[in-house]
C-alpha positions in Angstrom: -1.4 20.0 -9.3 -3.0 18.6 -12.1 -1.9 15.3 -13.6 -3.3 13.2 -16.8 -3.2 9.4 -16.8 -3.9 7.9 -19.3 -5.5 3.9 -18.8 -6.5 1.3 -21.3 -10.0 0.8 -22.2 -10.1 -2.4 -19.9 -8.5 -0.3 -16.9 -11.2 2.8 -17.3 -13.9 0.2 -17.8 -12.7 -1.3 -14.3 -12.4 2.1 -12.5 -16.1 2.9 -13.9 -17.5 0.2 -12.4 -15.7 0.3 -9.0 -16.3 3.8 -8.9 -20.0 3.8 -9.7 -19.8 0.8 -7.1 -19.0 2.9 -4.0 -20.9 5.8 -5.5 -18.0 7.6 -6.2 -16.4 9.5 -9.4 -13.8 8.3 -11.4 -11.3 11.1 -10.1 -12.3 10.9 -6.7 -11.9 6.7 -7.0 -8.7 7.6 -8.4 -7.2 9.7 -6.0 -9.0 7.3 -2.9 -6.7 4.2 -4.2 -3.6 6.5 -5.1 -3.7 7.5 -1.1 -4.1 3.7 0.1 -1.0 2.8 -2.0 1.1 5.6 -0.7 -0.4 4.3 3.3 -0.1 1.1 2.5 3.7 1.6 1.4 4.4 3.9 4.1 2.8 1.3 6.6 5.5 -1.3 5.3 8.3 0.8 5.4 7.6 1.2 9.2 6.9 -2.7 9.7 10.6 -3.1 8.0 12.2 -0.2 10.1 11.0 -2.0 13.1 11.7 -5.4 12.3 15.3 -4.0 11.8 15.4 -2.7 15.1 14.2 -5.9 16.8 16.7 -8.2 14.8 19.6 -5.9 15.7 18.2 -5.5 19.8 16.9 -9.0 19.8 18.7 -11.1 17.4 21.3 -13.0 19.6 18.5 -14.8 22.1 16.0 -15.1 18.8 18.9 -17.3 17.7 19.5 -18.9 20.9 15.7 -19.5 21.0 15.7 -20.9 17.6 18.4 -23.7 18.8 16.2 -25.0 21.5 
């Protein structure tokens, strides 16, 4: 699917230079730190979920623990 993004001149100067940095395109850049983000949020969403799950397994002797 094609999609147009339109960036400041300040934002394309930046994505020139860290493109041309890791000998990459613009597009290619682009897409490369569009994926991280959607890992990166993904990876948090898990980190929550299981912090969730510990609290609610765990919770009562974390407390107790935390009264010491």
């Amino acid at each position: 699917m094609a999609m147009t993004v339109r960036f400041t001149d300040e934002e394309t100067e930046a994505l020139r230079a860290a493109a041309e940095a890791e000998g990459l395109s613009m597009n290619d850049y682009a897409r490369r730190a569009v994926r991280e983000q959607i890992s990166r949020r993904a990876h948090k969403a898990k980190v929550v979920a299981s912090a969730e799950r510990g609290a609610a397994l765990y919770g009562e002797a974390l407390e107790r623990l935390g009264s010491l």
